[in-house]
MITIDO-444004 format. One record per residue (C-alpha): residue number from 1; chain; x, y, z. Coordinates in Angstrom, 1 decimal. Layout:
<recs>
+-----+-------+--------+--------+--------+
:   n : chain :     px :     py :     pz :
+-----+-------+--------+--------+--------+
: NUM :     A :      X :      Y :      Z :
...
+-----+-------+--------+--------+--------+
</recs>
This chain:
<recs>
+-----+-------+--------+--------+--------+
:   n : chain :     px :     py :     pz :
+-----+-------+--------+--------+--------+
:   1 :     A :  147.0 :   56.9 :   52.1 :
:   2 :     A :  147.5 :   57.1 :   56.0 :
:   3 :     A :  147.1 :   60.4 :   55.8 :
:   4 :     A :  143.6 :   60.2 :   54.1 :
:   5 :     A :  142.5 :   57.3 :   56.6 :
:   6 :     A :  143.8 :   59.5 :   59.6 :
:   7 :     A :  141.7 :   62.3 :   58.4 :
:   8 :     A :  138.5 :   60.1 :   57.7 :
:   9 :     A :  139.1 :   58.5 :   60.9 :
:  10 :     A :  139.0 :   62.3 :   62.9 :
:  11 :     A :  136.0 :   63.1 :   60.5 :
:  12 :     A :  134.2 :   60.5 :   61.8 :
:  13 :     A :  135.1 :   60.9 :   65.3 :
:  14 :     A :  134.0 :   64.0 :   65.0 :
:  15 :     A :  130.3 :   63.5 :   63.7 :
:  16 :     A :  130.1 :   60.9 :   66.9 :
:  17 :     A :  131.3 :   63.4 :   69.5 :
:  18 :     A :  128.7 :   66.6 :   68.3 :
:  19 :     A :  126.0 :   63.5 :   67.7 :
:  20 :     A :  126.8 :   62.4 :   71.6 :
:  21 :     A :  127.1 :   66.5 :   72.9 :
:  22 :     A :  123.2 :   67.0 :   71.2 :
:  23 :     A :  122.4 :   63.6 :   72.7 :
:  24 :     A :  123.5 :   64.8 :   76.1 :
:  25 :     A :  122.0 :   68.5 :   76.0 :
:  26 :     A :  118.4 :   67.3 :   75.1 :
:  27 :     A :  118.6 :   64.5 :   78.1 :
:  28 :     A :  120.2 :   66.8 :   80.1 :
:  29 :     A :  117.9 :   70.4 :   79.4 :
:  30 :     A :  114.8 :   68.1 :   77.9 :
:  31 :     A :  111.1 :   69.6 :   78.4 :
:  32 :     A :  110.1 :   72.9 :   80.9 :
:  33 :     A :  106.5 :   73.5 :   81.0 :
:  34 :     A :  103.6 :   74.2 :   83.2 :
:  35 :     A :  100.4 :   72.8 :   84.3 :
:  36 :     A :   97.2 :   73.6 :   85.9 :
:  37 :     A :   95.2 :   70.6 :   87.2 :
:  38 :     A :   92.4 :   69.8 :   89.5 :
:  39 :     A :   91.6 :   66.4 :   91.3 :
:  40 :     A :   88.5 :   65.4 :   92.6 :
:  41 :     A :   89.7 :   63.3 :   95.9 :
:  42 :     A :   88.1 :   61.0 :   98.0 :
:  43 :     A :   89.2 :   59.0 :  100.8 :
:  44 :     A :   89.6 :   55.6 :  100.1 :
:  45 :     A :   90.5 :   54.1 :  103.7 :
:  46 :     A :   91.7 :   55.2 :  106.9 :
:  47 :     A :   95.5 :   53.9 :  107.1 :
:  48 :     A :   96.2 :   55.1 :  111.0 :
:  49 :     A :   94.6 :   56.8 :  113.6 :
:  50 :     A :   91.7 :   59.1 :  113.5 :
:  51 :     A :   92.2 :   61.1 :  109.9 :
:  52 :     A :   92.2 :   64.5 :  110.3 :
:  53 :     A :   93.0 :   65.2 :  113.4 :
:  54 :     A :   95.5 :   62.1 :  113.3 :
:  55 :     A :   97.3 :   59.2 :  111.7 :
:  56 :     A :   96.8 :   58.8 :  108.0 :
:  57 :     A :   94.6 :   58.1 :  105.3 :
:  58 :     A :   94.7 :   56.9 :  101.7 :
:  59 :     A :   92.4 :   58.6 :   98.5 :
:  60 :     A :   91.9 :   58.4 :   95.1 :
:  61 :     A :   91.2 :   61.0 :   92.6 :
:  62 :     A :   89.9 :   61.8 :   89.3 :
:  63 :     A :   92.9 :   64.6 :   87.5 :
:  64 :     A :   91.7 :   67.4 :   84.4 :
:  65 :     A :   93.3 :   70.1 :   83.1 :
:  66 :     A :   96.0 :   71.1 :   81.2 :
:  67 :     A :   99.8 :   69.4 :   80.8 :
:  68 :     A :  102.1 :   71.2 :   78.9 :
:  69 :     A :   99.4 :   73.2 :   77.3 :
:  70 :     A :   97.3 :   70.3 :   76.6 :
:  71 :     A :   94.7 :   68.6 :   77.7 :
:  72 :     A :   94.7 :   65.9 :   80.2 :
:  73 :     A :   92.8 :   63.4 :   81.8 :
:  74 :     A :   94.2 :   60.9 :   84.2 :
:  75 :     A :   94.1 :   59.6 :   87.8 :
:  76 :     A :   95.6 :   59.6 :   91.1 :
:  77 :     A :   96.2 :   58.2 :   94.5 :
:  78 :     A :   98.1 :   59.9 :   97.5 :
:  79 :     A :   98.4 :   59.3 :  101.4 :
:  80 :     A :   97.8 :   62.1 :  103.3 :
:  81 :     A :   99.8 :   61.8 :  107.2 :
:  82 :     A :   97.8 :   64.4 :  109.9 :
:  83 :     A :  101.1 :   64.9 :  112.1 :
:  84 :     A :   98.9 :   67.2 :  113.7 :
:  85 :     A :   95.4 :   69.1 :  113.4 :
:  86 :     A :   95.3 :   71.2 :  110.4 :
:  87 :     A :   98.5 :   70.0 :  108.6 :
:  88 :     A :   98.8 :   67.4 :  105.9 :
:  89 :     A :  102.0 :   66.4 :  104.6 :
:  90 :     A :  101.3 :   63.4 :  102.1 :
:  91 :     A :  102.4 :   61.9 :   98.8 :
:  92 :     A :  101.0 :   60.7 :   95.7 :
:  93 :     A :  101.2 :   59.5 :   92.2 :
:  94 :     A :   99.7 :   61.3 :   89.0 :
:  95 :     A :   98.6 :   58.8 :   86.5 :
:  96 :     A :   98.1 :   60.2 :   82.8 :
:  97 :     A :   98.4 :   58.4 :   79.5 :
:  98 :     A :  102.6 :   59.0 :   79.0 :
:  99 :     A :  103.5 :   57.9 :   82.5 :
: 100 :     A :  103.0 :   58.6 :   85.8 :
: 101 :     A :  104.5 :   61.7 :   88.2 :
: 102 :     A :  105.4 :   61.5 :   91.5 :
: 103 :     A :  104.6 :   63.8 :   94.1 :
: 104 :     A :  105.2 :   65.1 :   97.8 :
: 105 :     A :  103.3 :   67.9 :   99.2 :
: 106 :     A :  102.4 :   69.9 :  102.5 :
: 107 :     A :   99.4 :   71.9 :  103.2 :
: 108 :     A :   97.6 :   73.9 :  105.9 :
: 109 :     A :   94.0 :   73.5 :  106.5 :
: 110 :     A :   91.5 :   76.0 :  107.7 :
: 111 :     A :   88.1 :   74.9 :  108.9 :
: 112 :     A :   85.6 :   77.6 :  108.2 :
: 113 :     A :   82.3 :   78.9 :  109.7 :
: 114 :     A :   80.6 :   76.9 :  107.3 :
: 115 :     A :   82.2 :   73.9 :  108.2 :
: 116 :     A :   83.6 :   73.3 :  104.7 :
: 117 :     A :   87.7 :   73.3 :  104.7 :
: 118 :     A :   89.9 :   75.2 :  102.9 :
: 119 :     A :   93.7 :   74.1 :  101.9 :
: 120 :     A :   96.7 :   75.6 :  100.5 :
: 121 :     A :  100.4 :   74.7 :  100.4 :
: 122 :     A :  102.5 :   73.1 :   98.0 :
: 123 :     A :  103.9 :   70.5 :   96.2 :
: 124 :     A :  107.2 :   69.0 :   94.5 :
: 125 :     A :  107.5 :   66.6 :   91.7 :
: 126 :     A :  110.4 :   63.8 :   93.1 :
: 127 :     A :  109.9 :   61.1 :   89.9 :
: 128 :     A :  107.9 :   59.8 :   87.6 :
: 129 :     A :  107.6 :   57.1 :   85.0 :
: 130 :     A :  107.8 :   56.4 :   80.9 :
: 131 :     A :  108.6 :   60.1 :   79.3 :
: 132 :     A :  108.5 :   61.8 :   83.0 :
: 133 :     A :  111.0 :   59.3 :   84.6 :
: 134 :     A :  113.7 :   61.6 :   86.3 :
: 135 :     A :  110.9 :   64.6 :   86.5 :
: 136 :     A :  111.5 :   67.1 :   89.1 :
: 137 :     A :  109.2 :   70.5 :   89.8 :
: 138 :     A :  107.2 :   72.2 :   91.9 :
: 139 :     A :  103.9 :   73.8 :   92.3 :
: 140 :     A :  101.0 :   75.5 :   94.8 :
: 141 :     A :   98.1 :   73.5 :   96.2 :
: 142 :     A :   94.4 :   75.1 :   96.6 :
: 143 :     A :   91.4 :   72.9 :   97.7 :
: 144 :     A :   88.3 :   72.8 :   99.0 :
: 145 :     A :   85.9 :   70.5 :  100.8 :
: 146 :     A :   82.6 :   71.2 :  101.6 :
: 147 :     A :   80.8 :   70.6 :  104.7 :
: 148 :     A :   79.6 :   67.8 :  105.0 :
: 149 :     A :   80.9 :   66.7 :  101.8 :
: 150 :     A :   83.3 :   63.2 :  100.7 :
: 151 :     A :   84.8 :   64.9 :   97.9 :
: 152 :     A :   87.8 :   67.4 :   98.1 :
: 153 :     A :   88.5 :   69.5 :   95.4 :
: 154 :     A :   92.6 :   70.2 :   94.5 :
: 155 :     A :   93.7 :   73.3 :   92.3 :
: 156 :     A :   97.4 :   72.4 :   91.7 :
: 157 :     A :   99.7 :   74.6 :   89.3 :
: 158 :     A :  103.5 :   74.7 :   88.3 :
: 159 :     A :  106.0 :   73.6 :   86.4 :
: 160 :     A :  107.6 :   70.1 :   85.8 :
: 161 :     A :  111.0 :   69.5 :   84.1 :
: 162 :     A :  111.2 :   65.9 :   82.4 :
+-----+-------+--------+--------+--------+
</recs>
């Protein structure tokens, strides 16, 4: 009889250890996919200085695209810090219906003849929130703001791991 309850005992023992393993693998590998998104920024307020040539400034954004290869539609709001005249190193929060992402980037800015700007650089994924808390990633920044315009215009693709 000892025998039989030493045996059941291991069984069991066993189920909880492979149940724990596969527990631990899909926390530990869970989802890898990619996303392609563009924001519609606009400053909010001037935080510091004289934004861009200095200081800092706060904005607030309207985010489409696609998440994971679906569709998306959510918000954000970054700071952007102008250590000096054509950089921006800034970070920001994604906001989309699952939870939120958070961001750090750094970009170059070139004013053209036309007076619009152009930006590129790129970004990494630090956080997040509800099914992206512990997200890391990266990605490549594009934008575009045209002269004379309030509105800058963010291409930002990669891949996130949550």
């Amino acid at each position: 009889m000892r025998k039989l309850i030493v045996v059941a005992v291991a069984a069991v023992a066993a189920v909880a250890a492979v149940a724990a393993v596969t527990a631990a693998a899909r926390t530990m590998n869970g989802h890898t996919c990619t996303f392609v998104l563009t924001g519609r920024f606009a400053d909010v307020g001037v935080d510091t200085g004289n934004p861009p040539r200095s200081g800092s400034n706060t904005g607030a954004a309207i985010v489409d695209g696609t998440f994971c290869g679906k569709p998306i539609h959510g918000a954000a709001r970054d700071v952007n810090h102008f250590p000096t005249f054509g950089r921006v190193k800034g970070g920001g929060v994604i906001f989309m219906p699952l939870g939120a992402i958070k961001v750090t980037y750094t970009e170059s800015a070139t004013v053209n003849r036309d007076h619009s700007v152009t930006l590129h650089g790129a970004s990494a994924i630090v956080g997040g929130t509800g099914i992206y808390s512990g997200a890391t990633g990266s990605g490549t920044n594009v934008g575009r703001q045209g002269p004379s315009s309030l509105v800058t215009i963010q291409h930002i693709s990669g891949t996130i791991r949550y």
